[in-house]
N, C-alpha and C positions, 0 to 999 in steps of 0.2 A: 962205614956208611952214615950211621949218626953226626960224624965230626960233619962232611959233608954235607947235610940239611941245615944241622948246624948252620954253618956256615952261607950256607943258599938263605937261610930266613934270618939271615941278622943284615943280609944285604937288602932284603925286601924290605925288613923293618925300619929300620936306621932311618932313612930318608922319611919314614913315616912317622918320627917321634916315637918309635918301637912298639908300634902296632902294626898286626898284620891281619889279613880276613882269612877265610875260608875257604876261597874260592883261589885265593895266591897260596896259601897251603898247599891245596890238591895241585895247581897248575906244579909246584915245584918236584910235584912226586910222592908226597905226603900220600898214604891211605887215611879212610877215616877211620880205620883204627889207631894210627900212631899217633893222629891226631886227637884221640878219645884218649888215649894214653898219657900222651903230652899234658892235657888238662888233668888228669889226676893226680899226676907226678911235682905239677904248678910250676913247668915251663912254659903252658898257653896258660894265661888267665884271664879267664870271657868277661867281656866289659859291656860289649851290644852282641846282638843275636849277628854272630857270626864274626865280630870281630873280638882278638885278643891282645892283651897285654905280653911280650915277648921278655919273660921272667921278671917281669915288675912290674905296675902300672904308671905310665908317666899323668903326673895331675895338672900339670902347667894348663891355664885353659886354651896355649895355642894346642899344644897337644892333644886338650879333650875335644877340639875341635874338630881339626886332624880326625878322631877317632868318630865322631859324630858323622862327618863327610864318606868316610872310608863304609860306615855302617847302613847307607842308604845306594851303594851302590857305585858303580860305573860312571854313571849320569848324574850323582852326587854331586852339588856345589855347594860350598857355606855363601849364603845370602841374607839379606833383609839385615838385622841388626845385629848377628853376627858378623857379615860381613865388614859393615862399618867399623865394627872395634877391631877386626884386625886390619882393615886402613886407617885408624887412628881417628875416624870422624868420632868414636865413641871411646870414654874414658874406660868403661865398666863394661864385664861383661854379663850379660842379662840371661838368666836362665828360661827356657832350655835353648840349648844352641838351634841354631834354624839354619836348615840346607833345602836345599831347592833342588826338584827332580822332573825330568818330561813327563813322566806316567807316572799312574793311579801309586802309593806307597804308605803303605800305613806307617803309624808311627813307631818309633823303639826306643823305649825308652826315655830319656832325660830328651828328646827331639823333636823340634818342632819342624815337620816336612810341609812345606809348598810343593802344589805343582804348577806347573807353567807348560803353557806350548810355544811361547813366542821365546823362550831361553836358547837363543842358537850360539855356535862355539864363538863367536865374536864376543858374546858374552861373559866369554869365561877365562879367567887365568890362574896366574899360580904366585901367591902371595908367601914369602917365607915357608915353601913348603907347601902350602896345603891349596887346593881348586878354592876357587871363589869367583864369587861373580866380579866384575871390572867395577872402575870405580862408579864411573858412567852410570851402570847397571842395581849397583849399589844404594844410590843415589836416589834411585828413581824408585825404588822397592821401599825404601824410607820417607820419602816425600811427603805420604798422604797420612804419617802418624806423628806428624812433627809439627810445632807452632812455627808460625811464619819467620815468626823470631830468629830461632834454632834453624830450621830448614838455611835460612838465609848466613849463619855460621857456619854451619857443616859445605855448606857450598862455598863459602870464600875460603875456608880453612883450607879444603880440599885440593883448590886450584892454587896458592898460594903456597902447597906442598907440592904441587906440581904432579899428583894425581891425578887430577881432574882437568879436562880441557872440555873449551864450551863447543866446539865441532864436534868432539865425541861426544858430548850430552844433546848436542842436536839430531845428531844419526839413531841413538836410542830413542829418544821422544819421536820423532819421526817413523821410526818403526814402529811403536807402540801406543799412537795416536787415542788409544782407548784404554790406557792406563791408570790407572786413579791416582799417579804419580804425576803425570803428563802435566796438567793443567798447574799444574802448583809449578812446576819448573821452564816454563815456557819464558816468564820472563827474565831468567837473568840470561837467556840465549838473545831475547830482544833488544836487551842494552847490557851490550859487553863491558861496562868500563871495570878499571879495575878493579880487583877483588880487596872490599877492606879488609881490616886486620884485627879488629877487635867488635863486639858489643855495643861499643859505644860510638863506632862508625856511624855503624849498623842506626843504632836511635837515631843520630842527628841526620840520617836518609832519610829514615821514615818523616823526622820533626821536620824537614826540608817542604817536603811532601805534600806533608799535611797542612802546613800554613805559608803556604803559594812560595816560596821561596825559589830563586831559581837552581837547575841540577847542576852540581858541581862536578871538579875531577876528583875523584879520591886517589888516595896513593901513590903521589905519581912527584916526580924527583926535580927540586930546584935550586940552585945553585949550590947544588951538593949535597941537599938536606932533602929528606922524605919527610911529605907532608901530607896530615890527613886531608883534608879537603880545600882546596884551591879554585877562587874562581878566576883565571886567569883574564877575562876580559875588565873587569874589576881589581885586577894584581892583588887580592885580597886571600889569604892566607887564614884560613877557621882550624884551630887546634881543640881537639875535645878532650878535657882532663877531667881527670878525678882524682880527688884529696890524696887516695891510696897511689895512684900511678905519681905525685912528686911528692913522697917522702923523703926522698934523700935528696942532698943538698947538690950534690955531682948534676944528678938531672934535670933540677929546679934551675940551677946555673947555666946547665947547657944547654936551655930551651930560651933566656930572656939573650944568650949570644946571638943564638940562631935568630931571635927577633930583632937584634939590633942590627946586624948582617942584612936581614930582610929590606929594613926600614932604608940603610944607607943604600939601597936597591928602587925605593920607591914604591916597597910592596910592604903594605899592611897586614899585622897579624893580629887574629879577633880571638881570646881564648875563653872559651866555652867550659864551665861544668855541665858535669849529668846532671847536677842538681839544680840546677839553676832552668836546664832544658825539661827538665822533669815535672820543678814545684811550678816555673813561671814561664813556660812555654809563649802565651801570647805576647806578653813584654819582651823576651828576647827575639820570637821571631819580628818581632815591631821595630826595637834596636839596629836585628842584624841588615833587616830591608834597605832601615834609613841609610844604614853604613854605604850598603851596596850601591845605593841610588845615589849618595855625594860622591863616592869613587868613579861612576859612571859619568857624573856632571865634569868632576876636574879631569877628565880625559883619560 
């Protein structure tokens, strides 16, 4: 009969990064006594109130995650900045893990629980193993603790992994109209274009922006070459570098090809540092206008 439980909680476990609860104990057949036995013997070892380690504790933090989600229950999700780090928006994982529950839950432990009433199973999936909320969901739950900066990477990164799609972050926002994520995500649902690729996209958007410039294409592919920002009615070709992105010579080389390629095209290429958009913003947006305004004059 032992080999047999055995056996029944190493199938329950396994999937779980080899934790199991309390509640999957008893359903297997477990009393609570053998399961009070079990824990003295140090085949169960209690990790949260009701959940255990299945004769070792695994410490990986997708694991203790796993064990965090398992510990709040049925209705359990990993959310808010947990969840991001196990979609990759986030490098680090930040203590304590946070899962998300429909009803009232107190805390346990190493946990930080939200509740929600608007978490419906559209919500919710299964990442490597463990519930968590969608990315969508994820997204929106992060929104309102994040600089515009950041908010505005974790969303292109996102979609660029091809996690994230902007009709699915439209149907979230859309249902949760009174979200304190809402408003901050609204508009990269208002202007799709594509999603850039770096930081320094990202600045020469805002620096666009800010000193009337007109909106470009980002990221988008020509004559075989992906380019940061393109204004196509001006054929004019903006590349944003930093010192560190051409230290090697390969890349430095195969960016003045691609310009020369461009050029025997009749499309100009402007190449921009951070530093330069940083220290002397007005002079370059001043430069990059005039550029744009002769390209527009010669046709």
């Amino acid at each position: 009969m032992a080999a047999a439980f055995n056996r029944a909680i190493a199938a329950v476990a396994g999937p779980q990064y080899g934790y199991i609860t309390r509640a999957q104990l008893l359903a297997i057949g477990l009393s609570r006594r053998a399961i009070h036995y079990r824990v003295e013997v140090g085949q169960l070892i209690p990790v949260h109130a009701g959940v255990y380690g299945v004769g070792h504790v695994n410490v990986t933090p997708v694991a203790r995650a796993s064990a965090a989600v398992l510990a709040c229950g049925k209705g359990g999700v990993l959310s808010h900045g947990s969840a991001a780090t196990l979609w990759g928006f986030n490098k680090y994982w930040d203590m304590p893990f946070e899962v998300t529950v429909a009803t009232s839950h107190r805390r346990r432990g190493a946990i930080k629980v939200h509740r929600s009433r608007t978490l419906v199973s559209q919500d919710i999936t299964q990442q490597i193993g463990v519930r968590v909320t969608t990315p969508e969901r994820t997204v929106l739950d992060i929104a309102a603790r994040l600089t515009s900066r950041r908010l505005t990477r974790v969303v292109n990164d996102a979609r660029h992994a091809g996690f994230l799609h902007l009709n699915d972050l439209a149907d979230v926002l859309d249902r949760n109209p009174h979200h304190p994520g809402t408003s901050r995500l609204r508009s990269f649902v208002a202007n799709p274009g594509n999603p850039t690729r770096s930081p320094l996209e990202d600045d020469f958007l805002e620096f666009a922006k800010r000193y009337g410039l007109p909106t470009p294409v980002t990221n988008t592919h020509l004559l075989g070459y992906e380019v940061d920002v393109l204004y196509p009615e001006e054929r004019l070709v903006v590349e944003v570098d930093s010192h560190q992105f051409h230290s090697d010579r390969q890349t430095f080389e195969g960016d003045r090809n691609r310009d020369v390629d461009f050029l025997a095209a009749g499309i100009v290429t402007v190449r921009i540092t951070d530093e330069r958009m940083n220290q002397k913003p007005e002079h370059e947006a001043s430069r990059l206008n005039k550029i744009l305004a002769a390209r527009r004059k010669a046709g």
